[in-house]
Each structure stands twice: as structure tokens, then as C-alpha cells.
C-alpha positions in Angstrom: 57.3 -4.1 -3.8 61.3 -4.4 -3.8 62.7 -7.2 -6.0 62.5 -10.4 -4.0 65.4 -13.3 -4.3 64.2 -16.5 -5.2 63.9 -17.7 -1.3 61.5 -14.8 -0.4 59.7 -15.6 -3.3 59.0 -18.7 -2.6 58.2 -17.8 1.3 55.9 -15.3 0.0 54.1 -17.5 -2.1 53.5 -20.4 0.9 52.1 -16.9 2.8 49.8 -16.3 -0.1 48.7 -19.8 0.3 47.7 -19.6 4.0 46.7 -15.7 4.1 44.4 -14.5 1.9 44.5 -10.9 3.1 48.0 -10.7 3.1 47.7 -11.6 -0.8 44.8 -9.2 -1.6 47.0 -6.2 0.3 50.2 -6.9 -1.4 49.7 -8.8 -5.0 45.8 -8.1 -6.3 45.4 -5.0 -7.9 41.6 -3.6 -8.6 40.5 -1.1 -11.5 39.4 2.3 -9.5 36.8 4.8 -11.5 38.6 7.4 -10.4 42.8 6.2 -9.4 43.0 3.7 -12.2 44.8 0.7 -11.1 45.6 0.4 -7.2 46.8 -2.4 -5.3 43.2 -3.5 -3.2 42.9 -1.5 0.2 40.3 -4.3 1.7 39.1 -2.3 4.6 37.7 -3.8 7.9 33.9 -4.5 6.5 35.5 -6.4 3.4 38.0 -8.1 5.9 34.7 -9.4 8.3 33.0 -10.4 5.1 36.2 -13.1 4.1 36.1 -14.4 7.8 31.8 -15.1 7.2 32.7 -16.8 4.2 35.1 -19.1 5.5 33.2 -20.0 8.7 29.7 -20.5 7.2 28.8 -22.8 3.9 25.4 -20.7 3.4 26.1 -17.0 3.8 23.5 -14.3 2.6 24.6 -10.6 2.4 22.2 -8.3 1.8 24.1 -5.0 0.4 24.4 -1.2 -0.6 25.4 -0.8 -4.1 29.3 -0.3 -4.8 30.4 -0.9 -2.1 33.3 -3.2 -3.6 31.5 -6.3 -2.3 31.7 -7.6 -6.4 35.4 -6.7 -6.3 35.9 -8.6 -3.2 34.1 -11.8 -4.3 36.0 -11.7 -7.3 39.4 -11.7 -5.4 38.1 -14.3 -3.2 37.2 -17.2 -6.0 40.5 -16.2 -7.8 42.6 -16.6 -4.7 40.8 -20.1 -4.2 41.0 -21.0 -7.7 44.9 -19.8 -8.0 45.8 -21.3 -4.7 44.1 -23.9 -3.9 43.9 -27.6 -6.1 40.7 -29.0 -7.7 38.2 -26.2 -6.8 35.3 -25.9 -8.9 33.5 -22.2 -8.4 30.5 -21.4 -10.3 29.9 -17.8 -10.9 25.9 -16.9 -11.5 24.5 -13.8 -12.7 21.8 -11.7 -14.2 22.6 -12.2 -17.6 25.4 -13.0 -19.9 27.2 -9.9 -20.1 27.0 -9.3 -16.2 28.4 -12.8 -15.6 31.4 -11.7 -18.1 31.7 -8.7 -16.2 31.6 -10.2 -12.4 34.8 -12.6 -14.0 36.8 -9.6 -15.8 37.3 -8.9 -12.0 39.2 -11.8 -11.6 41.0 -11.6 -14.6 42.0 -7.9 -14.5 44.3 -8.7 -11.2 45.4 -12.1 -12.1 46.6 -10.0 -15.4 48.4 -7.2 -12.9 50.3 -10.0 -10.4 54.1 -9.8 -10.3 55.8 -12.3 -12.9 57.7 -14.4 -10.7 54.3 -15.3 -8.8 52.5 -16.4 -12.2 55.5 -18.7 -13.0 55.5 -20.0 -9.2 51.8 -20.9 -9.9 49.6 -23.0 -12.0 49.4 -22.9 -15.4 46.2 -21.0 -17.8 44.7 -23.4 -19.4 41.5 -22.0 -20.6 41.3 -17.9 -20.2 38.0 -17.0 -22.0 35.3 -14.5 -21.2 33.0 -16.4 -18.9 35.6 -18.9 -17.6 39.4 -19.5 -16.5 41.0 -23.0 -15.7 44.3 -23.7 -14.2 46.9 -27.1 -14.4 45.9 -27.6 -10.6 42.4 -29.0 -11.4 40.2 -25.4 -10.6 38.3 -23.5 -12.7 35.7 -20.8 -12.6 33.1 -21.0 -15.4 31.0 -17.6 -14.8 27.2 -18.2 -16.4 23.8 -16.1 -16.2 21.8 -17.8 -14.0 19.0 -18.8 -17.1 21.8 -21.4 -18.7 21.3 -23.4 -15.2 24.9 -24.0 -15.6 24.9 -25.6 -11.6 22.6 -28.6 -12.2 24.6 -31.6 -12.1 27.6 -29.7 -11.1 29.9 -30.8 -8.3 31.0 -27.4 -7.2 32.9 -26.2 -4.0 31.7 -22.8 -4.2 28.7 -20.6 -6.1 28.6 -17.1 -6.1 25.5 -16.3 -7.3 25.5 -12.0 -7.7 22.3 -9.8 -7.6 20.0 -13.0 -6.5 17.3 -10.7 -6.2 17.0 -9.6 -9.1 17.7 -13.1 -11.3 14.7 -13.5 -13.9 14.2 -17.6 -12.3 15.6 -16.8 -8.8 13.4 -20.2 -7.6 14.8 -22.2 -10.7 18.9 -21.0 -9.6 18.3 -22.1 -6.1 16.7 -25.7 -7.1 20.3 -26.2 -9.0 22.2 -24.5 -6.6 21.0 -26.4 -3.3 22.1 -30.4 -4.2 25.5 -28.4 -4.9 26.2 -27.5 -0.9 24.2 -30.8 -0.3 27.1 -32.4 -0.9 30.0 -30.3 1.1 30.1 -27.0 -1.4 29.7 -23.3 -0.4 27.2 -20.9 -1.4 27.1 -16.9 -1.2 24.5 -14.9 -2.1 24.8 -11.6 -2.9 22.5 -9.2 -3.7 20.9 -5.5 -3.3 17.0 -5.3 -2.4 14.2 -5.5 -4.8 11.5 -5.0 -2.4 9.9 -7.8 -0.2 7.5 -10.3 -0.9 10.2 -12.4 -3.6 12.2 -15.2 -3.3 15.7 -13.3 -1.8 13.4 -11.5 0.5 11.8 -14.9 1.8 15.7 -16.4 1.7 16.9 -13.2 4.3 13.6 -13.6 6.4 14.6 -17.1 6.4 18.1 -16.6 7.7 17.0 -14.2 10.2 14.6 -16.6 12.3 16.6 -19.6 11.6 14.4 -21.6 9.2 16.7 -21.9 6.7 20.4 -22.7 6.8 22.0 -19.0 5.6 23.8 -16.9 7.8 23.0 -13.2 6.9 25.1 -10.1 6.7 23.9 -6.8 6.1 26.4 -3.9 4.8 24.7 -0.8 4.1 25.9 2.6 2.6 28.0 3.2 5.1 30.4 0.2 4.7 32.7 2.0 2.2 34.7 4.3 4.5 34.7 7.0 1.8 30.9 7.8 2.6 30.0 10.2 5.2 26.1 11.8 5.9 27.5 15.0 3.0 27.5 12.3 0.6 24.4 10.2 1.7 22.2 13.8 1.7 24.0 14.6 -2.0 22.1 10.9 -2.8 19.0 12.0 -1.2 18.3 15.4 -3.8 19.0 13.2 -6.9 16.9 10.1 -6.1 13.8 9.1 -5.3 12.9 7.6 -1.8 12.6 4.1 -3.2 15.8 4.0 -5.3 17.5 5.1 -2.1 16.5 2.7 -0.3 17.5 0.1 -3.0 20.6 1.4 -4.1 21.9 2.6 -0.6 19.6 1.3 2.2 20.7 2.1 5.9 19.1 -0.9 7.5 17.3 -4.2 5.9 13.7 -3.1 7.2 14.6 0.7 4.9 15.7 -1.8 2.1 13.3 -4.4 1.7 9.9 -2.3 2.6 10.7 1.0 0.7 12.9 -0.3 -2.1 11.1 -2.0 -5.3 9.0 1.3 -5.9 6.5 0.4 -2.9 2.3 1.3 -2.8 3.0 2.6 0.7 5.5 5.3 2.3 7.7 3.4 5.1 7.6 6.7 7.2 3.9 5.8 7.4 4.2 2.2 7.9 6.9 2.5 10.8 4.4 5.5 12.4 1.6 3.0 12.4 3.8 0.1 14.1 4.9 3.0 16.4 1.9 4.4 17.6 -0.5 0.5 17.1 -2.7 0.4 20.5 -3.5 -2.8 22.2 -7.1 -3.9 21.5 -9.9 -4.0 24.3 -12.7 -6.5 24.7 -16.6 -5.8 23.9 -18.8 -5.1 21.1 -18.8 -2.9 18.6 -22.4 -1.3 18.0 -23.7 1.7 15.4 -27.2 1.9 15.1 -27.9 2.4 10.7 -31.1 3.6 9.2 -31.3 1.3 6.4 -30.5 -2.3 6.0 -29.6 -4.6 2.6 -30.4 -8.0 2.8 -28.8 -10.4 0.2 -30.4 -13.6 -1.0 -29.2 -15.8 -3.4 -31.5 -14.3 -6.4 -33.2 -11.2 -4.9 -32.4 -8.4 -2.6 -34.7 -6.5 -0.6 -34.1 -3.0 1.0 -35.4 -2.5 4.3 
């Protein structure tokens, strides 16, 4: 961007303030694997995602992997944090050194914005690996989910990354929960580790309304970058169930078949297609031989 004079600056900054996108387009830079550093192109997926945030407290988004959904959470707390006064965000991962990583994020573009909009904000006062705080009264402190670093926390938003696959997802969520109680945010994110666990129950949850989440699902698709070549490409070099956990096309495909299943999901949906009604009567087969069990003897007959 051209040089700005003071009074731009300072109307771009009051824009920052009120439009997040516009910030994330024009001032937050992301580290690409394969461009290096690029300003972030949030694309319409990423764009729906901010608007879910904003408009529900609980949100649960079931995910393809890198899909930039990591990179856009991180953007998000910093912009809240940078932005807005006196917000507390809790960052919790699977460990230590993803919880530095998830936070890195959010460091590497604050590191990369324009000088004039660093001065213009609030000052650093704590930078280290697993948390930043600024003069305005926000911080992010970014923790693996084992420290319990939510209990007793007053927090106005957790992030809590990869909830599925947290080594005490129950213990995180009894933490996290008085935390909304009392006004905060929570978003889950997370990539399938088959069904039957606690972020499967939290989705199933969300989907008939017994808990408070509101779901979103992004599969592979949802990077624009992605076409059927590339899915196919995916489909040689995996196996079935690491598909369907790393790239999943629909929840059912993600949940059932991911986590290195007993049964085949092709076999399972077959049976749900093709299950008959059941009909009324008896069923009778005449056998040839009888056992008869008592309680200390058996007798054939």
C-alpha cells in the first residue's frame, strides 16, 4: 500500500477497528509453504466462518485439514486482542508445542504490520512464546489443554484447536463451560477422530439441538485451490480412513470412516440403503437336537 498521510492513517485505523475483513485483506500478512509471506486472501468460506463467530457464543466447526481455518483463528483473536480493550482469549491445544505454534500465527502478522499502525496501537507488554499482552488490558495466553489454564479464568473468548483429539477433552470442557457461563465465547475446532468420543457427542449435540453449539462443517473443498485432480491425487497415497479424517467430504464420511474404523462405510451406507421394513409373525425352524442349561448340569436331548 501507497504511503498514507497522517489523516488516512488514522481513518484507516478507525476502519480496522469496525471491519475486520478489511484489516485481514489489507494489513495481516500469513506465512505461505509455497509464496512465503503474502498479505491473507480470506476467501468466501473463511469470510462465512468470521460472520458464525460473531453471531453465535458456542460455535463448533468440524473441518478438513489445512484448510487455513488455524490461520484464520489466529487473525481473528489478534484483531480482537489489538483492537479491542480488556479482552481475555484463551488459546487451548494438544500439547505445548502446538499451543506455541497456533500463537506464532498471531505473532508472525502482528510482526509484518505497517509501522505507523503499531505506533497508532497499543503497546507489547508481554511477547513470549505462549502469550502476548497489550497496554489496552488484552492478552492471549495460548496453553495445552492438560495445564487447565481456563479454570477460574474470566475469558471473553477460547479457542480450543483440534478438540478431538485433546488427551482430557471432558476435563477442557468442565473449565471451559463456566467461562461462556458468564458472557464469553467459545470455538471449537477440530478434524474427526472417529465417533463414539466426546467431540463427536459435542457435533451430534449441535446437530439435534441438545446442546448450545452451532455447527459448521468445511470439508476439502473449502480451500478454492482444490479441485477432484487433487482430491483423487489424495486418494492413491492414503488409506480410506486417513481420508476421511484428514479430508472428509461430508461429517457422516468423517466421523464413521475416520479413526481407523472395524467396518467399511461403503458397507454401512449399503445396509441403511437397502434395510427392509419388518413384518409381523413368528419365526419357526424345526432343530434336531436341543441343549438345556440348568444351573449345575446340562442335559442333551
Amino acid at each position: 500500500m501507497t504511503r498514507l498521510t497522517e489523516l488516512q492513517q488514522e481513518a484507516e485505523w478507525r476502519r480496522c477497528v469496525d471491519d475486520e475483513r478489511h484489516f485481514l485483506r489489507n494489513y495481516w500478512h500469513i506465512a505461505h509453504p509455497a509464496y512465503g509471506r503474502i498479505l491473507f486472501d480470506l476467501r468466501a468460506a473463511q469470510s462465512n466462518a468470521l460472520t458464525h463467530w460473531d453471531e453465535h457464543r458456542y460455535s463448533l466447526t468440524l473441518k478438513a485439514r489445512q484448510i487455513g481455518w488455524t490461520t484464520l483463528v489466529a487473525a481473528h483473536q489478534f484483531w480482537l486482542a489489538f483492537f479491542k480493550p480488556d479482552q481475555n482469549i484463551i488459546d487451548l491445544s494438544r500439547t505445548e508445542r502446538e499451543s506455541v505454534l497456533l500463537l506464532r500465527k498471531s505473532k508472525y502478522g502482528f510482526q509484518h504490520m505497517p509501522d505507523w499502525m503499531l505506533e497508532r496501537g497499543p503497546q507489547t507488554l508481554v511477547e513470549h512464546q505462549q502469550r502476548m499482552a497489550f497496554s489496552n488490558g488484552s492478552q492471549i495466553p495460548s496453553m495445552p489443554s492438560a495445564s487447565d489454564p481456563a479454570r477460574g479464568e474470566s475469558a471473553s473468548l477460547v479457542v480450543v484447536d483440534e478438540w478431538a483429539f485433546l488427551p482430557n477433552p471432558e476435563e477442557a470442557w468442565a473449565s471451559i463451560e463456566p467461562v461462556a457461563d458468564v458472557g464469553g465465547r467459545i470455538i471449537g475446532l477440530s478434524t474427526a477422530n472417529g465417533s463414539g468420543n466426546f467431540f463427536h457427542g459435542l457435533w451430534v449435540g449441535s446437530q439435534t439441538g441438545t446442546n448450545r453449539f452451532a455447527p459448521m462443517f468445511f470439508p476439502w473443498s473449502a480451500s478454492e485451490d482444490r479441485d477432484e485432480s487433487w482430491y483423487e491425487s489424495k486418494k492413491e497415497s492414503m488409506l480410506s480412513w486417513q481420508l476421511a479424517q484428514e479430508y472428509p467430504t461430508t461429517p457422516e464420511e468423517a466421523f464413521i470412516k475416520s479413526g481407523n474404523p472395524v467396518f467399511a462405510l461403503d458397507v454401512l451406507e449399503d445396509m441403511e440403503t437397502n434395510v427392509e421394513e419388518g413384518q409381523g409373525g413368528y419365526l419357526w425352524q424345526p432343530y434336531t437336537r436341543v441343549v438345556e442349561w440348568r444351573k449345575d448340569v446340562h442335559s442333551l436331548a
